[in-house]
C-alpha positions as CSV (number, residue, x, y, z in Angstrom):
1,X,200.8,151.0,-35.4
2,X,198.4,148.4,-33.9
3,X,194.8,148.7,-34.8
4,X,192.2,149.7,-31.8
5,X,190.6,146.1,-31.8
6,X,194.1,144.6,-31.8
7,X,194.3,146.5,-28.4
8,X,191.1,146.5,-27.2
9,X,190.1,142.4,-27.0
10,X,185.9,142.7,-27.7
11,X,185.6,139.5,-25.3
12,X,187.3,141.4,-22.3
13,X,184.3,144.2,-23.3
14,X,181.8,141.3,-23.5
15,X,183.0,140.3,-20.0
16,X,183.0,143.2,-18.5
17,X,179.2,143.9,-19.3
18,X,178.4,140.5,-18.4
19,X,180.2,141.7,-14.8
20,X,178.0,144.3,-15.0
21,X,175.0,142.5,-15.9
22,X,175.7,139.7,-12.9
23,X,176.5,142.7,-10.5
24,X,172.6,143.7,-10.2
25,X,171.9,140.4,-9.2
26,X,174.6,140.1,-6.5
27,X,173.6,144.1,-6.1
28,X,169.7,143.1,-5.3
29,X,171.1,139.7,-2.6
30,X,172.7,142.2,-0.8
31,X,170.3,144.5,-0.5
32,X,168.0,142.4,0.9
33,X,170.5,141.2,3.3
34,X,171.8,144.6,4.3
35,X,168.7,145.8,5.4
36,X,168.2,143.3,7.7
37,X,171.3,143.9,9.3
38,X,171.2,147.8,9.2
39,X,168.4,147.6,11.0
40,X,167.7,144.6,13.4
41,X,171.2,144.4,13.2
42,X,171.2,140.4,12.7
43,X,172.8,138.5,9.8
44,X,170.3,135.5,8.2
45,X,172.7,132.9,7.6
46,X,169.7,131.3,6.1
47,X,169.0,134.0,3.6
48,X,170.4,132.2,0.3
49,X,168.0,129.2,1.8
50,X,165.1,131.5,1.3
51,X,165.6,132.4,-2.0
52,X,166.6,128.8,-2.8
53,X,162.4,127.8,-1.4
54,X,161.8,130.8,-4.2
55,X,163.2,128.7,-6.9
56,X,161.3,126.1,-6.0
57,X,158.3,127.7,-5.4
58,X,158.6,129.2,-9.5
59,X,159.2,126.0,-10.6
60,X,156.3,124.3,-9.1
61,X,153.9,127.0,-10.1
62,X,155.3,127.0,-13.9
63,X,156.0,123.7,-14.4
64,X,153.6,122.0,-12.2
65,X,150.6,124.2,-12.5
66,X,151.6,125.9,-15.4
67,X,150.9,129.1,-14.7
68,X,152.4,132.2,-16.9
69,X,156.1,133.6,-16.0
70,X,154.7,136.9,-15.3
71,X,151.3,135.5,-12.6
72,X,154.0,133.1,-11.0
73,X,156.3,135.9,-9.8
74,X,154.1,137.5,-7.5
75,X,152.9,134.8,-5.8
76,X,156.3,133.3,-5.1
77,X,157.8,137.0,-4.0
78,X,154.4,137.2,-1.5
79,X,155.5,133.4,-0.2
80,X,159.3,134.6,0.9
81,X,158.4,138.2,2.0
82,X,155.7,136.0,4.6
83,X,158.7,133.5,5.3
84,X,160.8,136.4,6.1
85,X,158.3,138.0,8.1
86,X,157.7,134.3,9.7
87,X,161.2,134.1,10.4
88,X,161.9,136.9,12.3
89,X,158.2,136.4,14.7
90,X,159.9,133.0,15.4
91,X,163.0,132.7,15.5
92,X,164.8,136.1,14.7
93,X,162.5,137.9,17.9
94,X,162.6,136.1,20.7
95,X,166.7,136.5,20.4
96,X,167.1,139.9,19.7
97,X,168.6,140.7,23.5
98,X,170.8,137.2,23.2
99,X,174.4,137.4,22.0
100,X,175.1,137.4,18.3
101,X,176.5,134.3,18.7
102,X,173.3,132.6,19.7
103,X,171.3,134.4,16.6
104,X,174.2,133.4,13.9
105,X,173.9,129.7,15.1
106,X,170.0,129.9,15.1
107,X,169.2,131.5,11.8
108,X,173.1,128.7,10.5
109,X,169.7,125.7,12.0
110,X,167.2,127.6,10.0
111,X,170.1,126.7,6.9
112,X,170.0,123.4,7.2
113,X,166.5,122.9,8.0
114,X,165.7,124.3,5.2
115,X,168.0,122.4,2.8
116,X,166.9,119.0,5.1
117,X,163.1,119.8,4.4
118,X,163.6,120.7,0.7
119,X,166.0,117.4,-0.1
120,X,163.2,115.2,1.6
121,X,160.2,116.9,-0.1
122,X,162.1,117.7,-3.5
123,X,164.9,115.3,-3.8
124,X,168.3,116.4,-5.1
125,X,167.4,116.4,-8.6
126,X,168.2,119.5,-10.7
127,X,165.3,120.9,-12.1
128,X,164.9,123.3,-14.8
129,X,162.2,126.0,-15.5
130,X,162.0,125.3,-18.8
131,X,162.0,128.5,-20.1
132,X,164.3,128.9,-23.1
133,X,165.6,132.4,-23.8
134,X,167.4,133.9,-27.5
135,X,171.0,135.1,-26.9
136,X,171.2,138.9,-27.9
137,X,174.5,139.2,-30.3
138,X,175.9,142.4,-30.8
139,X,178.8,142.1,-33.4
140,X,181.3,138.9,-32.2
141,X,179.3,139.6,-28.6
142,X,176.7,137.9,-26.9
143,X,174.7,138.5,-24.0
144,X,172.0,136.0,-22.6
145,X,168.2,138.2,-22.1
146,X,167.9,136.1,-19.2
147,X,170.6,138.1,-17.7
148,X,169.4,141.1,-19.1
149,X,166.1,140.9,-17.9
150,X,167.2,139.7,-14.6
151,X,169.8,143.0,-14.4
152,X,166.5,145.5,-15.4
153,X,164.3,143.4,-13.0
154,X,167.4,143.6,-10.3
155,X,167.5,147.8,-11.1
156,X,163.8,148.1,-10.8
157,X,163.5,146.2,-7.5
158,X,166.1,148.5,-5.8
159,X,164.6,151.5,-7.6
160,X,161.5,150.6,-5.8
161,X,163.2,149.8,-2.4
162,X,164.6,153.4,-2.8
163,X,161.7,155.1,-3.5
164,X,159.7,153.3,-0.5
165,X,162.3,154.2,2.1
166,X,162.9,157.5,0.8
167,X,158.8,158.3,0.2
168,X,157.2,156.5,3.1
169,X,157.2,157.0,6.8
170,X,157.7,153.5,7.3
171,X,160.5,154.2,5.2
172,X,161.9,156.9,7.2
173,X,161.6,154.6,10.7
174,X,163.2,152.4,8.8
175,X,166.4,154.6,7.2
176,X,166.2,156.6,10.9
177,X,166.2,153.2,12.7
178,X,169.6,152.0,10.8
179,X,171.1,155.1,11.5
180,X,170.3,155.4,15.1
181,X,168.8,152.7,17.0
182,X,168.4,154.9,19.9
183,X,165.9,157.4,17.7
184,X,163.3,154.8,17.4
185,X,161.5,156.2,21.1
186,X,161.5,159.5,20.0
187,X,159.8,158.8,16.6
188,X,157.0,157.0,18.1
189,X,157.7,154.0,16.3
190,X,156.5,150.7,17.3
191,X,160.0,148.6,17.0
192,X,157.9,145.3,16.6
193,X,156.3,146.6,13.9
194,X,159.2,148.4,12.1
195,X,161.3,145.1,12.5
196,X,158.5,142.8,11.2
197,X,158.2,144.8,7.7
198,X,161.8,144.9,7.3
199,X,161.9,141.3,7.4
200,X,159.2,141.2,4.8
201,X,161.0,143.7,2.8
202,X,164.2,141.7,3.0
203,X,161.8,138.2,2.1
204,X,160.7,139.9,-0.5
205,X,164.0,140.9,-2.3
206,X,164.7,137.4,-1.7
207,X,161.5,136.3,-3.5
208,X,162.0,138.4,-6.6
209,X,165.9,137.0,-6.9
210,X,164.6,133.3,-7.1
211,X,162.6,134.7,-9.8
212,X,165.6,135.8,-11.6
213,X,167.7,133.1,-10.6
214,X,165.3,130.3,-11.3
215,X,166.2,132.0,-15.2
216,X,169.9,131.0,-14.9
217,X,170.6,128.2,-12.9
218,X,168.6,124.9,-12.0
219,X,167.6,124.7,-8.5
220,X,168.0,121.5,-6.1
221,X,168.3,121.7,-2.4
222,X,172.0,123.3,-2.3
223,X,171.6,126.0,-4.8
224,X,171.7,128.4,-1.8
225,X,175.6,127.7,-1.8
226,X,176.6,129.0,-5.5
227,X,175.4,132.7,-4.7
228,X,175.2,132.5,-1.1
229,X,178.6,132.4,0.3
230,X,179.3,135.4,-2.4
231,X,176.5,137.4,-1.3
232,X,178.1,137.3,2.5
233,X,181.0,138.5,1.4
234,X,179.9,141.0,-0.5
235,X,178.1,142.7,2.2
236,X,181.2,142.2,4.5
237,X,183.1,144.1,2.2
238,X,180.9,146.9,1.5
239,X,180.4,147.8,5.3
240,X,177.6,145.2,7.4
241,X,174.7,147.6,6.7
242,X,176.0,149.8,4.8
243,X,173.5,150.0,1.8
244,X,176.4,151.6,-0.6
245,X,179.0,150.0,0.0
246,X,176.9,146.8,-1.1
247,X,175.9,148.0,-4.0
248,X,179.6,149.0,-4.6
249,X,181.3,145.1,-3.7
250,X,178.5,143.8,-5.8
251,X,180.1,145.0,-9.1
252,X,183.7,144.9,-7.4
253,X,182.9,140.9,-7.0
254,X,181.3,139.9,-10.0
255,X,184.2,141.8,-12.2
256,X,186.4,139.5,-10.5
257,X,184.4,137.0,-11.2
258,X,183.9,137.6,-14.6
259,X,187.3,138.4,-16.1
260,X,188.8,135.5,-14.2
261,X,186.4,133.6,-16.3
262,X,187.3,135.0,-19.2
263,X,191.3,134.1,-18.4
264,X,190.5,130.6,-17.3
265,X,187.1,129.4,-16.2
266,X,184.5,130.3,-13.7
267,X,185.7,128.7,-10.9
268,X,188.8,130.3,-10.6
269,X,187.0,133.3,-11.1
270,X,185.1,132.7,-7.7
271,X,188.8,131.9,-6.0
272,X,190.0,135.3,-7.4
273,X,187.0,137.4,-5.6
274,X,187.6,134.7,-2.2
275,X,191.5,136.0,-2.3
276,X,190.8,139.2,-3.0
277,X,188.0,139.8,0.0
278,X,190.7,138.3,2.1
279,X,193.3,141.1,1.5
280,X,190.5,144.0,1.7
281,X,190.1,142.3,5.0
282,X,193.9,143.1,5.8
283,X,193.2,146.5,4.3
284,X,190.2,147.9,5.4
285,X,188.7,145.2,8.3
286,X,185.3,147.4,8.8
287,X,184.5,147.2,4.7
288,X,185.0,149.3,1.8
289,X,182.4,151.5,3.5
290,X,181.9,150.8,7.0
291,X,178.0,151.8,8.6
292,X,179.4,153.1,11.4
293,X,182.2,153.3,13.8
């Protein structure tokens, strides 16, 4: 009779909780991206661009200035949750009555002015943080703390997002808003206003993911296009607003993405979640968990 651990491979286990681990990442992207749709019901192209300025923004205030990890954070989730709010006022607000098409193909200009700016003013180096982190090994198992702090950070981030739209009143225009637009009147909310903090909100989730991300991958001008593309997806699949059924295909995704790395390499792993989206599509065209019919 075949041993346990004969059956049970401990690198499909060490895969599986790196899934997990990646999942909160992916988890706290869409989120951020999510929101924004739920409730100006506009999708930001640009959105991985904005956490890719993040990156940069850490790496300049570590490396640069040399400020502490922990001071640099802050600053840089302030700087996106005022580019988000910057976005919107310009570009996101005067088109809310155009067609979707026209906002897709505005915020798709934002993309690439924001990869344009940050290849002139950066270059297309890769740059590192610097920052070297131990490798936690449990048994024949190891786990990087950069993704483990990056998974509790992800967790507490959404923990707080939670607690601010379930505690707040701004919170409650917000959560109302996404359910139905046509409340907002009846609330006596200002709709400028509600709209502007959700794109704060949304910067700021965007912020506090370059923070994490600047931990595991170098940034240059195209980073935007590792986790990006993914992220879309991700909130396609769990349902265009749908808040759930984000946080659902984030772990879904990076599963797939995991365990096809452990059977052959990363990049088939990303192919895997890309074929697999495409049947869901087949299967259920409105998302896992659509927001609403």
């Amino acid at each position: 009779m075949q041993s346990f651990l004969d059956i049970f491979d401990i690198y499909l286990l060490e895969a599986v909780i790196n899934g997990i681990l990646l999942g909160g990442v992916l988890a706290l992207l869409a989120l951020g991206l999510n929101l924004i749709f739920g409730v100006i019901d506009v999708t930001w192209i640009c959105y991985a661009e904005l956490v890719m300025i993040g990156m940069y923004g850490m790496y300049y205030l570590v490396q640069v200035f040399h400020l502490p990890y922990w001071a640099a954070a802050p600053l840089v989730i302030l700087l996106v949750a005022l580019m988000g709010a910057a976005l919107h006022y310009l570009v996101i607000a005067p088109l809310l009555t155009a067609p979707p098409i026209n906002q897709l193909l505005a915020t798709g200009g934002v993309l690439f002015i924001l990869q344009s700016f940050a290849t002139v003013a950066f270059g297309i180096d890769f740059r590192n943080l610097g920052i070297r982190m131990p490798v936690l090994a449990l048994g024949e198992m190891n786990f990087s703390y950069a993704r483990l702090l990056s998974f509790g950070a992800a967790l507490l981030g959404m923990i707080g997002v939670y607690l601010f739209l379930t505690r707040t009143f701004t919170g409650t225009a917000i959560r109302a808003i996404a359910q139905d637009r046509q409340i907002m009147p009846l609330m006596g909310v200002d709709a400028k206003r509600i709209y502007l903090v959700t794109s704060a909100i949304g910067g700021g989730l965007a912020g506090l993911a370059a923070c994490l991300l600047v931990l595991q991958y170098d940034v240059h001008p195209f980073v935007g296009l590792s986790f990006g593309p993914i992220t879309f997806l991700i909130c396609v699949l769990g349902g265009l607003g749908n808040f759930i059924g984000g946080f659902i295909a984030a772990f879904v995704f990076a599963e797939i993405i995991s365990l096809g790395g452990l059977f052959s390499d990363l990049e088939w792993g990303y192919v895997l979640a890309f074929a697999f989206f495409i049947i869901m599509m087949f299967i259920r065209p409105a998302g896992l968990l659509a927001r609403r019919s």
